[in-house]
C-alpha positions as CSV (number, residue, x, y, z in Angstrom):
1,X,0.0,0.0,0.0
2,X,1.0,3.3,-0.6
3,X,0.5,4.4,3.0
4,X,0.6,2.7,5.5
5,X,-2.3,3.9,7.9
6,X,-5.2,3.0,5.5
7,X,-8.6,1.0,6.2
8,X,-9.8,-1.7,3.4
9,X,-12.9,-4.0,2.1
10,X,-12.0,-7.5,0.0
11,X,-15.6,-9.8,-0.8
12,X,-15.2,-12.9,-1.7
13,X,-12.3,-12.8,1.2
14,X,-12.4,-16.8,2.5
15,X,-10.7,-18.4,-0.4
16,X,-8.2,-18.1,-3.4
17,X,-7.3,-14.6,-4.6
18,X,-9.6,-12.8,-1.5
19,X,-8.1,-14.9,1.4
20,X,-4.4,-14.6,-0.5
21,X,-5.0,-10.7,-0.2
22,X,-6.3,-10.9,3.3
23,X,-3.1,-12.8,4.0
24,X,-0.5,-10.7,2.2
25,X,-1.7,-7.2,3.2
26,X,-2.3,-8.2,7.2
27,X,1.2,-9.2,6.5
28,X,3.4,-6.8,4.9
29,X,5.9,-5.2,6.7
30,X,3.8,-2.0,6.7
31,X,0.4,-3.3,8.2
32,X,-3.0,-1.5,7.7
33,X,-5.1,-0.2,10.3
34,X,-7.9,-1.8,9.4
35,X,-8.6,-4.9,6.9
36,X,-12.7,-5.9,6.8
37,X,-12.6,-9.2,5.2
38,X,-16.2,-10.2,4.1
39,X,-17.3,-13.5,2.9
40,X,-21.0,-15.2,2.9
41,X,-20.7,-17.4,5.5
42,X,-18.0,-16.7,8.3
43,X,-18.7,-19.3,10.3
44,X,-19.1,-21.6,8.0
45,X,-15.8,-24.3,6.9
46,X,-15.0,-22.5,3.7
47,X,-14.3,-20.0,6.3
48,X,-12.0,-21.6,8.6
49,X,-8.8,-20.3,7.2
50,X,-9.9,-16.5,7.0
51,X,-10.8,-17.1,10.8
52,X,-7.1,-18.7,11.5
53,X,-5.3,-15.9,10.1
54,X,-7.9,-13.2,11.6
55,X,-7.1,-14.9,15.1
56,X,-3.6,-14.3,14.2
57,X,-4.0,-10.6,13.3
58,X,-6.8,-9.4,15.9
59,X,-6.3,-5.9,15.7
60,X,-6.0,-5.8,11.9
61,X,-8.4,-7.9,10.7
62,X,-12.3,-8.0,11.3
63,X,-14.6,-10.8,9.5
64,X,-17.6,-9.6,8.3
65,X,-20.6,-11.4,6.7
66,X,-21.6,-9.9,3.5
67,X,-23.5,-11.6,0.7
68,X,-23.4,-10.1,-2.5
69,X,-26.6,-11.2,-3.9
70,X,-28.5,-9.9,-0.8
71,X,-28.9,-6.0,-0.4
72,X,-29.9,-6.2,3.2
73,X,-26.6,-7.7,4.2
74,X,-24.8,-5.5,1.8
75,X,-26.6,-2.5,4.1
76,X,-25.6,-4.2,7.8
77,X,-22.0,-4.7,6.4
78,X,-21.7,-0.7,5.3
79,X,-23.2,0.2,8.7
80,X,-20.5,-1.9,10.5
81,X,-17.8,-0.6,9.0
82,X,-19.1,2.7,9.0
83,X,-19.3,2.2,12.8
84,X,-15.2,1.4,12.9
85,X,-14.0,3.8,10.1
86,X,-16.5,7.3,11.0
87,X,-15.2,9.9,9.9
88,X,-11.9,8.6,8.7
89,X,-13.8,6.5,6.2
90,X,-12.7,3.4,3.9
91,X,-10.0,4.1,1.6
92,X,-10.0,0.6,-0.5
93,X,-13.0,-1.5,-1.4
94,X,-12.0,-4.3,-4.1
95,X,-15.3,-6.4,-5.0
96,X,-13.2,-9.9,-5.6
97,X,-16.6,-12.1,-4.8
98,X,-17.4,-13.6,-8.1
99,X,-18.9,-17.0,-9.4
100,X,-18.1,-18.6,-13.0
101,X,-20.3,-21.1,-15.1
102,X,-18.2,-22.8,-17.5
103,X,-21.1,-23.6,-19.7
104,X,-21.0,-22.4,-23.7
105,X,-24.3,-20.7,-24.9
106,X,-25.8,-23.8,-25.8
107,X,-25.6,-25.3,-22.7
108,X,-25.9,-22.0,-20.3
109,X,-29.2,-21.8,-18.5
110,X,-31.2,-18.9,-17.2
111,X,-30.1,-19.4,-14.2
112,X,-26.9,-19.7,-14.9
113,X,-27.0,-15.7,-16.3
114,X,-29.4,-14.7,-13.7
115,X,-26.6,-15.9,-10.6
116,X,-24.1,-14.7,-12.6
117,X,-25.4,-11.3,-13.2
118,X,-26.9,-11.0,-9.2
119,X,-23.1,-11.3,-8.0
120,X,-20.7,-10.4,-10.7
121,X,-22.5,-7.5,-11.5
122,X,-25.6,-6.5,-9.6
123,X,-23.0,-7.1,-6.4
124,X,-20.9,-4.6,-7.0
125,X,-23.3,-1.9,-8.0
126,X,-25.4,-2.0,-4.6
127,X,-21.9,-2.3,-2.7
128,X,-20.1,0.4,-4.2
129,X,-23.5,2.5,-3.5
130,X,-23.9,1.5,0.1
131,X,-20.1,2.2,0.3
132,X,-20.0,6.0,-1.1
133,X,-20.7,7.7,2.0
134,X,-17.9,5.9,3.1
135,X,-15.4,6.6,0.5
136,X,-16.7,10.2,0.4
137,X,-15.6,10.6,3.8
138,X,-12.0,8.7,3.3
139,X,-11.7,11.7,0.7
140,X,-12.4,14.3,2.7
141,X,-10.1,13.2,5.8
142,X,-7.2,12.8,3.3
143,X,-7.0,16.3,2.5
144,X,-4.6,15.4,-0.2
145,X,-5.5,16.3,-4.1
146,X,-6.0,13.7,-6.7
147,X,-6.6,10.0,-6.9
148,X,-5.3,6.9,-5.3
149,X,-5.7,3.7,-3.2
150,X,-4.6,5.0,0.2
151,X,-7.3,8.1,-0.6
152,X,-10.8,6.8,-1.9
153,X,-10.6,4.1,-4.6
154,X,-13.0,0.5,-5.7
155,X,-10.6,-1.5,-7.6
156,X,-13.2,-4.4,-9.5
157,X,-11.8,-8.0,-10.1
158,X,-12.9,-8.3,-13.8
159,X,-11.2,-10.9,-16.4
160,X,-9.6,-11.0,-20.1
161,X,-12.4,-13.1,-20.7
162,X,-14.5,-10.3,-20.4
163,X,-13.0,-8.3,-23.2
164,X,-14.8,-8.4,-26.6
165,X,-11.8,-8.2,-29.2
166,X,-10.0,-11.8,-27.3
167,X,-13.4,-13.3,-27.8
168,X,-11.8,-14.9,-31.1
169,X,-8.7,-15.9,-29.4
170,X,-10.3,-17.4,-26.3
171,X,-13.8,-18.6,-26.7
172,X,-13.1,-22.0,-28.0
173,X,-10.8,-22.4,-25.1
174,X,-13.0,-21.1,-22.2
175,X,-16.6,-20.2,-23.6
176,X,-17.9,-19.6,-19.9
177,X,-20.6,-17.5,-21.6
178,X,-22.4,-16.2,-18.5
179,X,-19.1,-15.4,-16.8
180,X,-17.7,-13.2,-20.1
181,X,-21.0,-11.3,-20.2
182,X,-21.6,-10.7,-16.7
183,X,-17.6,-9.7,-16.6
184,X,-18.5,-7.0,-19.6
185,X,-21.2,-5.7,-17.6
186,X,-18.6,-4.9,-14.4
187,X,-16.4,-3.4,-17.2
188,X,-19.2,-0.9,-18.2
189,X,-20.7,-0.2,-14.7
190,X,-16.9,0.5,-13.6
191,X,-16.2,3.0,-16.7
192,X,-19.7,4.5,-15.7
193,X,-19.0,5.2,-12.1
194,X,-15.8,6.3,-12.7
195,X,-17.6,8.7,-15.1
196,X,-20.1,9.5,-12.8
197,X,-17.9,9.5,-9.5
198,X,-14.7,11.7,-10.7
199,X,-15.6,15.0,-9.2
200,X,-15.7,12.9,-6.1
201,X,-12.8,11.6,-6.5
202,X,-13.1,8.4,-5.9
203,X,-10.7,6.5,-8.3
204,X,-11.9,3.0,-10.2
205,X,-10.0,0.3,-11.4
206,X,-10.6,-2.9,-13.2
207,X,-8.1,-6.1,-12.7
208,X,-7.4,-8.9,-13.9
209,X,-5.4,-11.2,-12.4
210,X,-4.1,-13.2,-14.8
211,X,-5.1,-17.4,-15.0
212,X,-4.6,-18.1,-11.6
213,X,-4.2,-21.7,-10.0
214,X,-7.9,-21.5,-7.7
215,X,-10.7,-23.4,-7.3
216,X,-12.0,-20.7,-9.7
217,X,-9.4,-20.9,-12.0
218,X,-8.8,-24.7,-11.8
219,X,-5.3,-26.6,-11.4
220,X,-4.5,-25.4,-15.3
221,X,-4.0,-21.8,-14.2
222,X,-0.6,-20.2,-15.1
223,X,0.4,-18.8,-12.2
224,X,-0.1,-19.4,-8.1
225,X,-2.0,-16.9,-5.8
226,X,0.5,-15.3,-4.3
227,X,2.3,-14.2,-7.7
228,X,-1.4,-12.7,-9.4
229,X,-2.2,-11.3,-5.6
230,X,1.5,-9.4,-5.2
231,X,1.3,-8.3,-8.5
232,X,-2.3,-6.7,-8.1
233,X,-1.3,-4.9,-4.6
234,X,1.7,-3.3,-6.3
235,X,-0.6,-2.0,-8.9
236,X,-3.2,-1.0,-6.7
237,X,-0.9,1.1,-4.6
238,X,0.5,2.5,-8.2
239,X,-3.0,3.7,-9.0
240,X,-3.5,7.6,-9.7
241,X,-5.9,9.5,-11.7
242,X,-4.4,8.5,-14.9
243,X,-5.6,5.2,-14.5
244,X,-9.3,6.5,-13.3
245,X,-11.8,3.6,-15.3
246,X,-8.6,1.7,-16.6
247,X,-8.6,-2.2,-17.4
248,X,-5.6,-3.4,-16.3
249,X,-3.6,-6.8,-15.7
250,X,-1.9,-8.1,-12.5
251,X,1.1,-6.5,-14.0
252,X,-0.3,-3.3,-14.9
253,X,-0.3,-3.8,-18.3
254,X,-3.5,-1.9,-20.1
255,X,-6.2,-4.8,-21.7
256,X,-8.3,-4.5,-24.6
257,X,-12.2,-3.6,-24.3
């Protein structure tokens, strides 16, 4: 992170590329102040190594239920965090809770577009809105001009698969039609609210991390975890206005729309 007395949100934060985050940033040698990890069950057992490593960092790390498919959650969450933060306000919130249906067009089903769409997409829009007073306050008590991650910023976990001139290149390889589509849509509500959200100056971001070895990404991936998450924490803290609604890789490399 770029400083080091900074408060963030990770979804999706109880396994693979969220719990590698949680695990890396309570971690580095210049620790937050305050990292809400948020998955849908906490105390479930998909949950039990988020738990571990919050026992281990008590004072850094707080567990928080939040379902991205259910606004009333998504409202409880913002209210607890608002509760911790006041006026100091969240500087980070990275929407990493996602779900993928491998299925082609042929064999995708209504529901599997409907699921997608509720958490790849429809998640993130009623987070980043119950989260805006929030980051509008993280702005304010920074005091500092421009853009960046240890100000105000929502940094969206997208994929190449969600970009429409690879679709050649990659379809036959990974069709995962629901996924790619719902993926598009977080790349256009991202562009919008950066758009929308400038003269705030709340800074957004679109990643992807690369094909990473997860239960997501399955045991084909390229590359582990901990190299996609490293890579995406350097870029995040590298973040300014210049990349305000960019689409970026876990290198920092700019990907086509």
């Amino acid at each position: 992170m770029a400083a080091p007395a900074v408060s963030v949100l990770i979804t999706g934060a109880n396994r693979g590329l969220g719990l590698e985050m949680v695990k890396q940033m309570a971690e580095a040698s210049r620790p937050l102040r305050k990292l809400f990890a948020c998955c849908r069950d906490p105390d479930g057992p998909r949950a039990e190594a988020l738990q571990t490593l919050a026992k281990k960092h008590p004072n850094v790390i707080t567990v928080i239920r939040l379902d991205a498919t259910d606004l009333c959650s998504i409202k409880q969450c913002a209210a607890q965090v608002g509760s911790v933060v006041g006026k100091g306000g969240l500087n980070l919130l990275i929407n990493n809770a996602g779900v993928l249906a491998k299925a082609t067009l042929q064999e995708a089903t209504s529901e599997d577009m409907q699921n997608s769409f509720n958490t790849n997409v429809m998640g993130p829009m009623n987070i980043i809105k119950e989260f805006l007073p929030h980051l509008r306050a993280a702005v304010k008590a920074s005091g500092t001009p421009g853009m960046s991650s240890s100000k105000a910023a929502v940094v969206n976990i997208s994929s190449i698969l969600a970009s429409m001139e690879t679709v050649k290149q990659l379809y036959g390889f990974f069709p995962a039609v629901s996924y790619r589509i719902s993926k598009a849509g977080l790349n256009m509500l991202t562009r919008c609210a950066a758009e929308e959200l400038k003269k705030d100056e709340i800074l957004f971001s679109l990643l992807h991390p690369g094909w990473v070895r997860t239960d997501m990404g399955g045991e084909e991936g390229e590359i582990d975890a901990p190299e996609s998450v490293q890579g995406m924490l350097s870029v995040m803290a590298s973040l300014t206005e210049k990349q305000n609604g960019a689409f970026l890789d876990y290198k920092g490399n700019s990907l086509p729309w």
